[in-house]
N, C-alpha and C positions, 0 to 999 in steps of 0.2 A: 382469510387472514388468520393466521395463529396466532397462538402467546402461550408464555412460560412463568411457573409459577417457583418458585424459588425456595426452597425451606431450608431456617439454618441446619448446619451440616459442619461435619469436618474430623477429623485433620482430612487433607488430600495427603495420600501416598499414593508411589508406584514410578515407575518408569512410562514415558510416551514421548510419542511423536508427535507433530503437526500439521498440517497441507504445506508443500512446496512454496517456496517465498511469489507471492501474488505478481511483485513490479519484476521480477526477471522471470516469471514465466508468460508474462507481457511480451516481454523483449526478445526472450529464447522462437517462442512461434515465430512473432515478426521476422527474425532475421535468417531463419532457417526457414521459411518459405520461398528467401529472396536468395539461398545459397544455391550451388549448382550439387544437386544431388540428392539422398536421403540421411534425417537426423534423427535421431531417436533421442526423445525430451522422458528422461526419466525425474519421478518423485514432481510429478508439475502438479501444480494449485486445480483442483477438479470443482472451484468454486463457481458463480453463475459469471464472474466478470468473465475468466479466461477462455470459460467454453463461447461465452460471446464473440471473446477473438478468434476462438476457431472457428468458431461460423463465417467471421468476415471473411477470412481468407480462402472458405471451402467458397463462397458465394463467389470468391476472385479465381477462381480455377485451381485452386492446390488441392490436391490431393493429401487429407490428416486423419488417419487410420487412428482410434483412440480406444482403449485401454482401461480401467479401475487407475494402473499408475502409472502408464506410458503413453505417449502421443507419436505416432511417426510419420512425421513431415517430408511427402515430397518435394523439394524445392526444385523451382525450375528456373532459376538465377534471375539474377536485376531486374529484365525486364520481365519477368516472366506470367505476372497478374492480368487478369482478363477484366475487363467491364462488369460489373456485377448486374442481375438482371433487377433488381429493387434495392431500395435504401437498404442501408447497413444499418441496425438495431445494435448498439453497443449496452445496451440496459445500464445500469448502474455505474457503468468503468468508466471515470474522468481518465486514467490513463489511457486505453483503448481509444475514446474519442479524439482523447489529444495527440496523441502518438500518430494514430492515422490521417486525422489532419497534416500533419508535416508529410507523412510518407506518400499520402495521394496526389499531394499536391504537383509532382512532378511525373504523376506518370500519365498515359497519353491518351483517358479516356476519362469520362464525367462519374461521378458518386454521390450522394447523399448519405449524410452521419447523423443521427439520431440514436435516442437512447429514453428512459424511463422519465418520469416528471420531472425527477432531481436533477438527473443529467442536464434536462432543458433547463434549470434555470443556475445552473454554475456559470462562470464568466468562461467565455472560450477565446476573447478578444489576445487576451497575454499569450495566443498562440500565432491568433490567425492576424493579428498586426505585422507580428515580423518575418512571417512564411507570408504575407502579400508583401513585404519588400523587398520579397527573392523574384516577386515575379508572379506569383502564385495566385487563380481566381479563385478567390472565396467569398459564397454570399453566405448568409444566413438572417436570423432573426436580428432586428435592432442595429442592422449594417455588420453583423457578423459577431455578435458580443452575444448570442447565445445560437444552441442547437435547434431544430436542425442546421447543419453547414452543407451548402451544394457546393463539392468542389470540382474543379472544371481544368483536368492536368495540363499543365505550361511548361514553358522552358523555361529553366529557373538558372537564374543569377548568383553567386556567390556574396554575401555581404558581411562586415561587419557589424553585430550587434551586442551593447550592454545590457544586459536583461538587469530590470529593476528591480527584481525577485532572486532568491532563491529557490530555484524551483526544476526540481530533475526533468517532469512532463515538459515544462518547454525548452530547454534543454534536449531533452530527447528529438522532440518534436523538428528541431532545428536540424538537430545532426541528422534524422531521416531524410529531411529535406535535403540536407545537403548534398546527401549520395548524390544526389539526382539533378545538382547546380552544375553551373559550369563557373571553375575556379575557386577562389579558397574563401572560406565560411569560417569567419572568429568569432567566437562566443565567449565572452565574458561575464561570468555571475559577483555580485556583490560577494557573496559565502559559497565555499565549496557545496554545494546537493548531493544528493544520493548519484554515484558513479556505476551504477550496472549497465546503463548502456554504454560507458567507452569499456568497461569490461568486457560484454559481449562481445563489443569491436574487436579487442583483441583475441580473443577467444575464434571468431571468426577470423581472425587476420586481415582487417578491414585498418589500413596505415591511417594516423592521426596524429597530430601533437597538441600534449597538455604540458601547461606549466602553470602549478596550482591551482587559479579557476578559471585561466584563460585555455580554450580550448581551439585549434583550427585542423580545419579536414578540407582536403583538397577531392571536388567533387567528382561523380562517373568514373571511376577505377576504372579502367582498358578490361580488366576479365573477370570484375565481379569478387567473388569469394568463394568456397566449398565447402561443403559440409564437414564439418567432424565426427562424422560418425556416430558419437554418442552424447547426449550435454545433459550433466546429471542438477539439478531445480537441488538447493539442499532447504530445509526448512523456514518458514515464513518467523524470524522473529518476532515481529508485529501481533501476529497471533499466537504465539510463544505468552508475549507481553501480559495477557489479560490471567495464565495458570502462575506467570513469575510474581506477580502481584499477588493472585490469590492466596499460593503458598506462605509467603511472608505477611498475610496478614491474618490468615487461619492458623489459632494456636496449635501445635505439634507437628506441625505440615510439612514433610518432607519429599520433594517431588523432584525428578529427575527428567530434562526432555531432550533429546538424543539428534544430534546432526542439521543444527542450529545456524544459519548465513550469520558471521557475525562482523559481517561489511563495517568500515569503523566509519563509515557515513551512515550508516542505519541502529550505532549502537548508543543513541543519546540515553536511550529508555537503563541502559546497563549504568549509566555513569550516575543518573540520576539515583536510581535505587539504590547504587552501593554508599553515595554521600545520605540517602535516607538511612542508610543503617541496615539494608538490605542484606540476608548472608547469600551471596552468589557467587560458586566458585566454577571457573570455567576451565575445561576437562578436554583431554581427546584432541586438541588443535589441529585443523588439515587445512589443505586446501581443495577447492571442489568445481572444474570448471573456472577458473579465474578467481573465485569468490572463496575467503576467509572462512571455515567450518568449523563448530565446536560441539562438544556437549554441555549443559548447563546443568547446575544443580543448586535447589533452593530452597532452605529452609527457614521456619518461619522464625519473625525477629520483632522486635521491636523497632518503628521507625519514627524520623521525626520529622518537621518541617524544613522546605529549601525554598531557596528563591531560582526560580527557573525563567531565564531572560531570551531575550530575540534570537543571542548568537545561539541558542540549543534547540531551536523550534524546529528549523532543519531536519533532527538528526534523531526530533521526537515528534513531527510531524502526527505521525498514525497514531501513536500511544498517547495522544493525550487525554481521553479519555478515561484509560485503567489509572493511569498515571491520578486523575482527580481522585478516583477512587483509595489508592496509595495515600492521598494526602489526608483524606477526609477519616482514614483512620490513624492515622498520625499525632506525635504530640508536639502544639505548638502552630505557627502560620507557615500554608505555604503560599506565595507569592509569582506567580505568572505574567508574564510581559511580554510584548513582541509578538503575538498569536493571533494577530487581524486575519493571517490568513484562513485560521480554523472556523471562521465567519462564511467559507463559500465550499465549505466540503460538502458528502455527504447531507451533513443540516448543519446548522449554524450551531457547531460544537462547544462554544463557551454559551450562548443562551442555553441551550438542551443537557447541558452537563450543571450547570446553576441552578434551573428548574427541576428537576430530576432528584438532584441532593439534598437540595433541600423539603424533597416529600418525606425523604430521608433523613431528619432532623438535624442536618448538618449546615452551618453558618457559615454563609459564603456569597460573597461579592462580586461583583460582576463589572469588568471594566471595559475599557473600548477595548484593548488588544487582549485582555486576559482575564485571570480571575483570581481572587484573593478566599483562601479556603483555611477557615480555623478547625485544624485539627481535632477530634476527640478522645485523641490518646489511648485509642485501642478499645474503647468501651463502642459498646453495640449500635449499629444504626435503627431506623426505626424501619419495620413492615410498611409498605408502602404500594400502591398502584399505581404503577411506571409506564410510560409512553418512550417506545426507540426510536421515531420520529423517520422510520424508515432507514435508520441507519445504522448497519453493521456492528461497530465498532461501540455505539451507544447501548446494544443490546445486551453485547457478551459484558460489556465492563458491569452494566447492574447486574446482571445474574453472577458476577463474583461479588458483587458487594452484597446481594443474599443471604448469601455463605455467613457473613456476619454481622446479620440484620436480629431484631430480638420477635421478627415475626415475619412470615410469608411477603416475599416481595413478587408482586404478579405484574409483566411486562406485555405487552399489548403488541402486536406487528412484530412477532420474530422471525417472520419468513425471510427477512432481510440478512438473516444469519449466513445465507447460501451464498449470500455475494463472495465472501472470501474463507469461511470457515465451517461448511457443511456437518461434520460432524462435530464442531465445538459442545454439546449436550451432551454426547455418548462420552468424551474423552471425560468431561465435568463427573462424570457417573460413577465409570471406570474407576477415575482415582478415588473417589468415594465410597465405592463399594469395597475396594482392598480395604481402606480405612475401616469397616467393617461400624460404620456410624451410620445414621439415619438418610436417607436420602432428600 
């Protein structure tokens, strides 16, 4: 088990990139294994989640020739997946297990889904409830409310269902399902989610209709779908998230990151920073595969306290973690509400972001859905020995809050980095060594 020991530093300068956005290069394999032909998945996430998908689907008979930056997916249309010969090992991906949950569920041979300790104890029920009311056998742990899930492909039924969440995974989960139902499947979310997979749909030319967050897909298409040829992954904002933070709260810091998803379901973290007082000027606008492209650029500023409510949690889902770190050098309160969900991630993000901060001399409360975090108005955090609780997102955000600590912050289980940001340390380096300041 590693760990990383953090010393202050700074300014970040320089230009970089990121890994490919993590939840559409989920989606890009899945559907381009099920297209009829071959795709070429450029700039995809080479983290431990998505190589895990591509092992599921190499274990399901596709053929995925893979690359430093490219993946090239034989697909062998709809029906095309084989019986795998052992359980699927999904490691860390709540999306990979939940996604495949929905898309197993109708095809015409048995599976098992399993994944790392964490994975076993996430809730899988908000999946496997309304994919067993298409039809769909699914056992698992606790009558299916955690992993392992055995699933046992059926002929699945079309239904309408109100999902009581906002939540893209079962969303996604459904609409895989649905291919594979007979008749039409309406999905209504309380708040719009994250939309990359009716992107892909269309991207794929897979027909559906959305009207606002009601969504219906008429299931089994007569010929399936085709490959296009090429589907270029443009960068993970999310992971973006933790150098956009850094920069604006490392004094002089001027950082530029290059070809940026800026999906406006995935841009909470943007909306948030710029009412922090955040300077983010977004550059280069395109579009990339279906999906919204920019370049960002972000210099450091001073920020202050916001109140961040249920309807934003959506759309800062991932980033809530950097996002504490943002507040916690902040001047003034900032206030979090509506974030029960960040209770079944990776770890229990509002406990392990409160614990954590506060080894870090920062004064902060801890509620059911959220947390209450007093700013300290850009003065130094304390040196600390940090615990990332196994989870990604908890690692990189203390190692920028480092950056502007008044002593060595040392983090405990960083191999948890791999999951969706392999080289997050080098790029951290990088910008540091152009800065030509201490390491």
């Amino acid at each position: 088990m590693s760990s990383l020991t953090i010393n202050p530093a700074g300014p970040l300068i320089g230009t970089i990139s990121v890994p490919g956005d993590k939840s559409i290069t989920h989606r890009a394999i899945m559907l381009s294994a099920l297209a009829n032909g071959e795709t070429t998945i450029t700039g995809y996430c080479p983290g431990e989640d998505c190589l895990n998908t591509v092992r599921a689907f190499r274990a399901m008979g596709i053929r995925i020739d893979a690359t430093p930056t490219n993946l090239r997916v034989y697909g062998k249309g709809q029906w095309g997946l084989t019986e795998p010969d052992g359980p699927i090992d999904c490691g860390n991906s709540g999306t990979g297990i939940r996604l495949l949950a929905g898309l197993l569920a109708g095809q015409d041979f048995f599976t098992v889904l399993t994944g790392d300790e964490s994975i076993r104890r996430r809730p899988m029920g908000r999946v496997v409830k309304p994919v067993r009311a298409m039809g769909a056998a699914i056992t698992g742990r606790k009558g299916g409310e955690f992993a392992p899930l055995a699933v046992t492909g059926s002929r699945l039924q079309g239904i309408t269902y109100a999902s009581p969440v906002a939540s893209a995974q079962v969303k996604s989960a459904l609409l895989l399902a649905a291919l594979y139902a007979e008749g039409l499947t309406r999905i209504t979310e309380p708040r719009l989610s994250r939309d990359h997979t009716e992107r892909m749909f269309k991207f794929f030319g897979i027909p559906f209709r959305q009207e606002g967050s009601i969504i219906e897909l008429e299931g089994r298409p007569s010929v399936g779908w085709n490959s296009q040829g090429e589907l270029a992954i443009p960068g993970d904002l999310s992971s973006a998230a933790f150098f956009l933070v850094g920069a604006s709260i490392v004094p002089d810091s001027d950082v530029t990151i290059v070809n940026l998803g800026i999906n406006p379901t995935r841009t909470g973290v943007l909306d948030v920073l710029s009412e922090m007082g955040a300077r983010v000027r977004i550059l280069n606008t395109r579009e990339q595969a279906g999906e919204p492209v920019a370049d960002l650029r972000v210099c450091a500023s001073r920020l202050h306290g916001v109140r961040i409510g249920g309807d934003r949690i959506p759309q800062t889902i991932d980033e809530f973690p950097i996002l504490c770190i943002a507040a916690a050098m902040a001047e003034g309160e900032t206030v979090i509400t509506g974030a029960e969900e960040l209770r079944v991630k990776e770890s229990d993000r509002i406990a392990t972001m409160a614990a954590e901060l506060r080894k870090m001399g920062v004064s902060i409360a801890e509620t059911s859905d959220g947390l209450i975090i007093q700013g300290t108005a850009g003065r130094a955090l304390h040196g600390a020995s940090c615990a990332s609780y196994g989870d990604h997102r908890v690692a990189m955000s203390l190692a920028i809050a480092g950056l502007v600590a008044d002593g060595p912050v040392h983090i405990e289980n960083t191999d948890c980095m791999e999951t969706s940001f392999p080289d997050f340390n080098a790029k951290r380096l990088e910008l540091l060594t152009r800065s030509g300041r201490g390491l």
